[in-house]
Structure formats: C-alpha cells, structure tokens
N, C-alpha and C positions, 0 to 999 in steps of 0.2 A: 504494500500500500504506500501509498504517498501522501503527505504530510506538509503544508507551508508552515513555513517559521512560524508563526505567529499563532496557528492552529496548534501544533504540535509542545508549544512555550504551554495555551492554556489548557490541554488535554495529555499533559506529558503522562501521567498516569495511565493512560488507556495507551498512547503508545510505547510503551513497555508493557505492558500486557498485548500488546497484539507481535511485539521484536519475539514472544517465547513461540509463535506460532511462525515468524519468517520479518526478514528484513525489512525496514522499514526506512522509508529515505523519504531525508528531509531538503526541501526545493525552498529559493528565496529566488524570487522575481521569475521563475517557472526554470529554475535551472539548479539539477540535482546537487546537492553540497554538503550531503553528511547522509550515513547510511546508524541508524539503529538497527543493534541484533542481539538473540539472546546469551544469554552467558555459555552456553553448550556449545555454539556455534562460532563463537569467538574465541574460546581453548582449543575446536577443533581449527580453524584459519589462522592463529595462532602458534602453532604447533608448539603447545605447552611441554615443556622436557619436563619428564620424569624424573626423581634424583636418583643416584647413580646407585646409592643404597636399594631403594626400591626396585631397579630393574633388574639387580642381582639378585634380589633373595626369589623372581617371577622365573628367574631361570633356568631350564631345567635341570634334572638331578644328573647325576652320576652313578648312580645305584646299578651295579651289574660291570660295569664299563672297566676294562681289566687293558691298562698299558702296558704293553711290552716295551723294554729298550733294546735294539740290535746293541747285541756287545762282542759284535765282531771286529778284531782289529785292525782300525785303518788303515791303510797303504802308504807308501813311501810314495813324495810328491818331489819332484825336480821341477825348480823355480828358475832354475840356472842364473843361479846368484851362488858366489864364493864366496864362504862366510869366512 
C-alpha cells in the first residue's frame, strides 16, 4: 500500500500494523521516498548474523565419525638447493 506523508504522520499506527502484512511506502508530492516493513522482513533483507557461538553449538555432531591419520613415511624431496 501506499501512504502520503502526511496521511501516514497521522495514521502511523495503522501503518505499522499493515508493514507486518507487507511493505509499505511512503510518497511526498506522488514520489516514493521511504518504504515501511515489518521487523521479520527487515532481519530477513538484512541478513542479520548469527553469533558465532550460536552457529556452532547448531552444528552438526561428530558422533560415529572415526579419523584416520596416514602414518606412512614421507618421501625424500630434492629442492636442489645445497645446504
């Protein structure tokens, strides 16, 4: 929906009640110049970071997961430098 300044100044309560159902942009002399939206869709456009605690504890497990180390002896490397 669309909104003039001046409507939206004295109905500001209704349009925050209509930003949780979808954007709402606000126009001064018929030309768009502020968009209201709801808090959901503003962390989503946003792309609110999650803290770094957080993403690790969502992480998956390790349960079952068995690392091998090759512990075969590596090879002799010619760099052909004279030490």
């Amino acid at each position: 929906m669309s909104w003039q300044v001046q409507d939206a100044k004295q109905r500001l309560s209704e349009v925050l009640r209509e930003a949780e159902n979808g954007p709402q942009v606000i126009t001064r002399h018929g030309k768009e110049i502020a968009v209201v939206v709801g808090i959901d869709l503003y962390h989503e456009l946003a792309g609110i970071r999650v803290e770094l605690a957080d993403y690790l504890l969502q992480a998956p497990t390790t349960d079952g997961l068995e690392i091998v180390r090759d512990r075969t002896p590596m090879r002799e490397l010619d760099l052909g430098i004279d030490a």
